[in-house]
C-alpha positions as CSV (number, residue, x, y, z in Angstrom):
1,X,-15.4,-56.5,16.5
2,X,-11.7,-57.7,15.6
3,X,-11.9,-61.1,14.2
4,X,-8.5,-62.7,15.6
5,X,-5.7,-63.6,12.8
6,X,-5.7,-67.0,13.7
7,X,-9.4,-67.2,13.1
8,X,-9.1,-65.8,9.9
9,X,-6.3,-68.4,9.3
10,X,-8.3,-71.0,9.9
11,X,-11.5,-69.8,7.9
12,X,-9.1,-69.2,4.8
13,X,-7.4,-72.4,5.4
14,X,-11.1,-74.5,5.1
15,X,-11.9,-72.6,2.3
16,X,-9.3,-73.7,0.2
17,X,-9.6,-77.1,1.3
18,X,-13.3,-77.0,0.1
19,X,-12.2,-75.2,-3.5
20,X,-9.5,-77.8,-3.8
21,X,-11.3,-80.8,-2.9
22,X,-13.9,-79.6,-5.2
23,X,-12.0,-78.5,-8.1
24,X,-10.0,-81.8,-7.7
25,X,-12.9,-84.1,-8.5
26,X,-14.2,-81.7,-10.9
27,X,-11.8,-80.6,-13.4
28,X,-13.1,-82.2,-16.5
29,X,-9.3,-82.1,-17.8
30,X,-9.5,-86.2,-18.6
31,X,-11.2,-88.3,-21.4
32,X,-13.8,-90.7,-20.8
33,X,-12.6,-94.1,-18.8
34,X,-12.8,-96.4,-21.3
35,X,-11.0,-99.1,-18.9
36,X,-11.1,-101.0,-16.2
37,X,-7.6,-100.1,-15.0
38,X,-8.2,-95.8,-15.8
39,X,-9.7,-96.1,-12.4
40,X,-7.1,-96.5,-10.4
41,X,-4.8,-93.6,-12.4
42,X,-7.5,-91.0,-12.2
43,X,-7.7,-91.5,-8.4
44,X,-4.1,-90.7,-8.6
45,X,-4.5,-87.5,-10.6
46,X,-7.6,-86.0,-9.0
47,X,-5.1,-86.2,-5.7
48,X,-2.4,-84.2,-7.6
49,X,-4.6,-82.2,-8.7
50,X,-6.2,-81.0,-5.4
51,X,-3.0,-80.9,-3.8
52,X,-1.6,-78.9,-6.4
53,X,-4.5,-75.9,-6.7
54,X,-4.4,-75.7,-2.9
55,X,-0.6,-75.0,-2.9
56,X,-1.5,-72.9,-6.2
57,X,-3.9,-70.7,-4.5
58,X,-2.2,-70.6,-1.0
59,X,0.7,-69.5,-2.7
60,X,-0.7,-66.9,-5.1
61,X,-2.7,-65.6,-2.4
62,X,0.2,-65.0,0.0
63,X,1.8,-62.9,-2.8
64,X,-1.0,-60.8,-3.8
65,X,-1.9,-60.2,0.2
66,X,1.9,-59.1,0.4
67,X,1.8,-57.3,-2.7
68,X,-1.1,-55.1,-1.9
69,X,-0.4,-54.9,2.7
70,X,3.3,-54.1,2.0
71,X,3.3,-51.8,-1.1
72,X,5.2,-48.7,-1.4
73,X,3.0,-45.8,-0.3
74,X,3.5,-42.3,-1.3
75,X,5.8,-40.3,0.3
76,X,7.3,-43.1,2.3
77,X,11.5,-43.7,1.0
78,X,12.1,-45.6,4.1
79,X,13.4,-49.7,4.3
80,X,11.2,-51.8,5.8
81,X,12.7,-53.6,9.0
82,X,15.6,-56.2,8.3
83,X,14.6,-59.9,8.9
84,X,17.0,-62.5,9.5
85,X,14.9,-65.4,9.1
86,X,12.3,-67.2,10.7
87,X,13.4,-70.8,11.7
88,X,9.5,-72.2,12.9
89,X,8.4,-70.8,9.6
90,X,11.3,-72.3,7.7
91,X,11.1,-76.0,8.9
92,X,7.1,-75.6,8.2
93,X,7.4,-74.7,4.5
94,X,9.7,-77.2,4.3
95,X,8.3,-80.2,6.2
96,X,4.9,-79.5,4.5
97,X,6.0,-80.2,0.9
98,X,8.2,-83.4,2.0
99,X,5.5,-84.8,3.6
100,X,3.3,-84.2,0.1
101,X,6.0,-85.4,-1.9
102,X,6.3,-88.5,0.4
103,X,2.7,-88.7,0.8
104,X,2.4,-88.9,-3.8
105,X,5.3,-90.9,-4.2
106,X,3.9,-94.0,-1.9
107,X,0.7,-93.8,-3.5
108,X,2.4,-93.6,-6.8
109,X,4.1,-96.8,-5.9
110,X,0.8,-98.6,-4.9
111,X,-1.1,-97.0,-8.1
112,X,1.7,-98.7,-9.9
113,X,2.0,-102.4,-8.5
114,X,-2.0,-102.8,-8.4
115,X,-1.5,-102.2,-12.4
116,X,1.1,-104.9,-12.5
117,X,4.4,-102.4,-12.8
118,X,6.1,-104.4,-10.5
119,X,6.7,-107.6,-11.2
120,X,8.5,-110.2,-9.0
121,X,9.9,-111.7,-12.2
122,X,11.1,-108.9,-13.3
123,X,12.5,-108.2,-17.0
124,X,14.5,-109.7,-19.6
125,X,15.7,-109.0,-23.0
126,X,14.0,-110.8,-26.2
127,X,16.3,-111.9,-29.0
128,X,17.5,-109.2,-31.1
129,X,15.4,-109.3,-34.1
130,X,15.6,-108.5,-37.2
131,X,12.4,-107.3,-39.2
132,X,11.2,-106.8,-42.6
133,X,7.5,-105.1,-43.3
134,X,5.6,-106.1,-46.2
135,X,2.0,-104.1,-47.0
136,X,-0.6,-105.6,-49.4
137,X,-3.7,-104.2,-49.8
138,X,-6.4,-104.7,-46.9
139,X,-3.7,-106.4,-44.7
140,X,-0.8,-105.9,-42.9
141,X,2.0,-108.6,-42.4
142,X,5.6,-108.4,-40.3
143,X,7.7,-110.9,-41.3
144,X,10.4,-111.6,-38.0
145,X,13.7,-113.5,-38.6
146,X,14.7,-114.2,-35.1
147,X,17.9,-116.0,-33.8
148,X,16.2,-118.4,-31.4
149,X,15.3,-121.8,-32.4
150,X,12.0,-121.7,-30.3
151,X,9.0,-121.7,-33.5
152,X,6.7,-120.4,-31.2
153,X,8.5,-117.6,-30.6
154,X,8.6,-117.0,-34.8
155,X,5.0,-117.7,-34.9
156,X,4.2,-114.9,-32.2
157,X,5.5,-112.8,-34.0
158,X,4.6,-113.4,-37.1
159,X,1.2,-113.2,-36.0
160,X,0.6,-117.4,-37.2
161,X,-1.1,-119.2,-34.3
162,X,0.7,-121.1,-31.4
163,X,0.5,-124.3,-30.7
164,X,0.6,-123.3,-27.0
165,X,-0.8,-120.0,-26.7
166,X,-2.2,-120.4,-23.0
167,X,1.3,-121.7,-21.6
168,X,3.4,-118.7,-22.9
169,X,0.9,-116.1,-21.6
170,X,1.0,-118.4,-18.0
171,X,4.8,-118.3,-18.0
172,X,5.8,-114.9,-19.5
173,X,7.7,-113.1,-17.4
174,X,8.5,-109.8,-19.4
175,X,7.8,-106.4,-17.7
176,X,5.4,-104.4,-18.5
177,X,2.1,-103.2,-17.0
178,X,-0.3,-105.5,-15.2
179,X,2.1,-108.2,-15.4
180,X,1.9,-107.9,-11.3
181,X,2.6,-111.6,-9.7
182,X,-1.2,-112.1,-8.9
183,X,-1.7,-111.9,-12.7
184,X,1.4,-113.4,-13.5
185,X,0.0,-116.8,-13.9
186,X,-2.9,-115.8,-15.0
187,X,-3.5,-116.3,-19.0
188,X,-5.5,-113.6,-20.6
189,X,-8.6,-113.7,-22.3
190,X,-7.4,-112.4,-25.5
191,X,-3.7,-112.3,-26.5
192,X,-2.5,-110.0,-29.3
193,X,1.2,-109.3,-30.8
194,X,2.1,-105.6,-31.5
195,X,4.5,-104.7,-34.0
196,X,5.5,-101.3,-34.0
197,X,7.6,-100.2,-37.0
198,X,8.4,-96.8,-38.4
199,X,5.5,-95.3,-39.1
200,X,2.7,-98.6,-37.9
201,X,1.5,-100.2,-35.3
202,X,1.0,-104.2,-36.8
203,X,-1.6,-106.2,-34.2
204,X,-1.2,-110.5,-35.0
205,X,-4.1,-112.2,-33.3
206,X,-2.0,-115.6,-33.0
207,X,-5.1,-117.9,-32.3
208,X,-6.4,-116.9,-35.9
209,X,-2.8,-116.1,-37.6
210,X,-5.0,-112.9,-38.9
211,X,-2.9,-109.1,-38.8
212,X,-4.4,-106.3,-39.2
213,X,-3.4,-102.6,-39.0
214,X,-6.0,-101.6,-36.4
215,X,-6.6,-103.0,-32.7
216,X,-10.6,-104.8,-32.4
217,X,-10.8,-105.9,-29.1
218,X,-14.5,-107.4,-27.2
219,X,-15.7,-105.4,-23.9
220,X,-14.8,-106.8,-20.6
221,X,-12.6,-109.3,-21.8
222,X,-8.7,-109.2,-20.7
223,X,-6.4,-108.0,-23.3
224,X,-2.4,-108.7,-23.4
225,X,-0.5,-107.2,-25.5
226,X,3.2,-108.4,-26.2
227,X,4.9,-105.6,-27.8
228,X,8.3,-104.8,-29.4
229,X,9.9,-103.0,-32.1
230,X,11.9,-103.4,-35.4
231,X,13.2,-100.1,-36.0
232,X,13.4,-97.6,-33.2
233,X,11.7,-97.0,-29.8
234,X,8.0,-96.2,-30.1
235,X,5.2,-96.0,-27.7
236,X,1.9,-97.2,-27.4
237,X,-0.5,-94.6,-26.0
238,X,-4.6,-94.9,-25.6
239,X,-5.3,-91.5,-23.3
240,X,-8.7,-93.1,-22.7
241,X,-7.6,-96.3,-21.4
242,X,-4.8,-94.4,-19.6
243,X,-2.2,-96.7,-21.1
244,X,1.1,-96.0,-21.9
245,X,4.0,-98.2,-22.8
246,X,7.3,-98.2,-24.4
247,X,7.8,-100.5,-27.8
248,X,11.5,-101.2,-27.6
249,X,13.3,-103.2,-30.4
250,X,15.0,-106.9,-29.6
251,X,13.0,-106.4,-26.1
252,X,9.1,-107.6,-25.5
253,X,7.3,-105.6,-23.3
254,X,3.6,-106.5,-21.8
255,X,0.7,-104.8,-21.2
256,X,-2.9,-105.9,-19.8
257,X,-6.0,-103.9,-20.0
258,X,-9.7,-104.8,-19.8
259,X,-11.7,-102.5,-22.2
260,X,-15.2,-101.7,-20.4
261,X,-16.8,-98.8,-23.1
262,X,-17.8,-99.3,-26.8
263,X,-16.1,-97.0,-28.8
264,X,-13.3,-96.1,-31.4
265,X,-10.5,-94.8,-30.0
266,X,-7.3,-93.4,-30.6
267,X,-4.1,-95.1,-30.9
268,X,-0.9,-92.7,-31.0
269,X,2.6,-93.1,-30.9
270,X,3.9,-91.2,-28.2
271,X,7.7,-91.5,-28.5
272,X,9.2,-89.4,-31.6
273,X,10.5,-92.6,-34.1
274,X,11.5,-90.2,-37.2
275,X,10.2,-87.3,-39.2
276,X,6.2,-89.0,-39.4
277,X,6.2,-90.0,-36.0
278,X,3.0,-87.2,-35.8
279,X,1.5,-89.6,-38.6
280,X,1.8,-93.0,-36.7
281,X,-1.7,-93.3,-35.3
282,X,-4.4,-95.9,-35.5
283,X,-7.8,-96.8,-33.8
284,X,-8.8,-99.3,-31.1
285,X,-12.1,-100.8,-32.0
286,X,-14.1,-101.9,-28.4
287,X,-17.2,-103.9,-29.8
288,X,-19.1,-106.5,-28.2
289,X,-18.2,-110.2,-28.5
290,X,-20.7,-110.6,-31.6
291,X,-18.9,-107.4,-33.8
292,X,-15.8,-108.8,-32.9
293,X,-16.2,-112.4,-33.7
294,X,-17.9,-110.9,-37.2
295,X,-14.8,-108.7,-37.9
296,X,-12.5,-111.8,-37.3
297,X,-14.5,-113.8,-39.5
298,X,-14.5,-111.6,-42.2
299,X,-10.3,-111.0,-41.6
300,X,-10.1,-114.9,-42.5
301,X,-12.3,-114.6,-45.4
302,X,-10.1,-110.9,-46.5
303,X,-6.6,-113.1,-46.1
304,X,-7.6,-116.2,-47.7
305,X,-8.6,-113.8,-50.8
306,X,-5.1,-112.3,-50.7
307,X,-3.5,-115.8,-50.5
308,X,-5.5,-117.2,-53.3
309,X,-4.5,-114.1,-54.9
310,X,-0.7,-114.4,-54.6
311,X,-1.3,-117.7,-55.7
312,X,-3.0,-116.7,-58.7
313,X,0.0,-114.7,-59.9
314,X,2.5,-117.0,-59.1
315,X,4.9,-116.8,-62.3
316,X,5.0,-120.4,-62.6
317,X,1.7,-120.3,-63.9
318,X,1.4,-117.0,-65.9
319,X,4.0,-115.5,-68.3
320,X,6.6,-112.9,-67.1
321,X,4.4,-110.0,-68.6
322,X,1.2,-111.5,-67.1
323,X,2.5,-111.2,-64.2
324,X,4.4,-107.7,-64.1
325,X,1.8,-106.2,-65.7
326,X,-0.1,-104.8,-62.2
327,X,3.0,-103.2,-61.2
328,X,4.2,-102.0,-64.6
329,X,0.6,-100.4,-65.2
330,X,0.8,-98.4,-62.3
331,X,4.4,-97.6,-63.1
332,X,2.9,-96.0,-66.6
333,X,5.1,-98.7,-68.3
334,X,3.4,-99.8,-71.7
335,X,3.1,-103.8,-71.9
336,X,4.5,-103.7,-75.6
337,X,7.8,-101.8,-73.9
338,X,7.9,-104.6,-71.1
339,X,7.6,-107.2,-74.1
340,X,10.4,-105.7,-75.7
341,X,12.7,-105.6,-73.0
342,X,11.9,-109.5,-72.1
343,X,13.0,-110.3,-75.6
């Protein structure tokens, strides 16, 4: 018995819907969800995803069907028939992929504002600043010279506490992601500064005043994250909390996540800044609550150390060659040439 084509067309047709919806939910191609929010973007890749191996293997299969039906047989020189063009067939293969494309793009759009990409505030550019870096052992310190007259602004930067933390996180209004208008006035749990310099990422914890050169966040507590440059443009990139964001100098950008897995993850710059951008990476540190208040404890003790430290060698109270002897040491500089050279 001769199976019709159009049942064959349809039989083909289901199973490729079947592969696709399977392969699409099964790919294994992303990392673990480490965040609340990777939800909602792996929803909108598992749909690319089927869409795009049904097209793949509708497509490949029409050419290898046509490949093998209308190959050259031996002994046969002769043209195939001319054809002019099918018009059905032409507005199909192109109403099909418009209404995809259509179909993506407004999910896209929702994906985006339920993450906050859309804010009714909109954006606005920081101060320009200007920025200098200075790193002591164990710590990590950005030191911002701004040109506003706002000290909470210098503060947030520099990573020293606020004096009103909770009202500039209620009335920011700087784009970024999950800064959507429902969350706009909505302070977050836990607010953290990034720095992003050429070739570091600096994190300022202002409620504490303690910087550090690695994220530690608590699980299932908000994060924000006001970011922005000194140098060049960088970009702050956790694949597994499927976060991305731009760090772009003089201009604050903000970004909201909820962390939801224990874990150390990578932090990576994802924007080439200069000849070691592949060398500007750090970790994100999910613990729970108790790790985290330990590890901020023992920041406080770490930069009261340094500070009694710097105090320590203050030249006021040690002699010029007391107190260049560190650096000259590690220089190779012997202190009876340094003496000399002071006389």
């Amino acid at each position: 018995m001769k199976i019709p084509s159009s049942i064959w067309t349809l039989l083909i047709g289901i199973l490729l819907t079947l592969v696709s919806l399977w392969y699409g939910q099964n790919h294994g191609l992303l990392p673990i969800a480490a965040s609340n929010e990777a939800v909602l973007i792996d929803g909108l890749f598992n749909t690319m995803m089927t869409v795009s191996i049904g097209i793949f293997l509708l497509v490949e299969g029409i050419l290898i069907y046509s490949a093998f039906k209308y190959r050259r047989r031996p002994g046969d020189d002769s043209d195939g028939p001319p054809v002019h063009g099918n018009v059905p067939l032409e507005i199909l293969w192109t109403a099909i992929p418009a209404i995809i494309v259509i179909g993506i793009s407004v999910y896209s759009f929702e994906i985006y504002n339920d993450i906050g990409g859309f804010s009714l505030h909109g954006g606005h550019d920081a101060p320009i600043t200007l920025s200098t870096v200075k790193n002591k052992p164990g710590s990590a310190i950005a030191a911002t010279l701004t040109e506003t007259a706002n000290p909470n602004e210098d503060h947030a930067h520099m990573g020293m506490p606020q004096q009103t933390t909770t009202q500039t996180v209620a009335q920011s209004d700087d784009a970024g992601i999950n800064a959507s208008p429902e969350n706009a006035n909505k302070p977050a749990d836990l607010l953290v500064n990034v720095m992003g310099i050429q070739y570091a990422f600096i994190f300022s914890y202002p409620e504490t005043g303690v910087s550090s050169g690695e994220l530690h966040v608590p699980i299932g507590r908000e994060v924000q994250l006001n970011m922005s440059g000194s140098d060049v443009i960088h970009a702050f990139w956790v694949p597994e909390f499927r976060l991305k964001q731009d760090v772009i100098p003089g201009r604050e950008t903000t970004v909201r996540f909820t962390p939801k897995t224990e874990g150390d993850y990578a932090l990576i710059c994802a924007e080439l800044c200069g000849p070691y951008h592949g060398a500007m990476r750090t970790h994100v540190i999910v613990e729970p609550q108790q790790a985290f208040d330990q590890w901020m404890q023992e920041q406080l003790v770490a930069n009261a150390g340094n500070l009694d430290q710097a105090v320590a060698m203050n030249p006021a109270n040690s002699s010029v060659s007391e107190f260049l002897a560190p650096y000259t040491q590690e220089m190779g500089i012997k202190p009876e040439v340094l003496h000399q050279v002071h006389q």
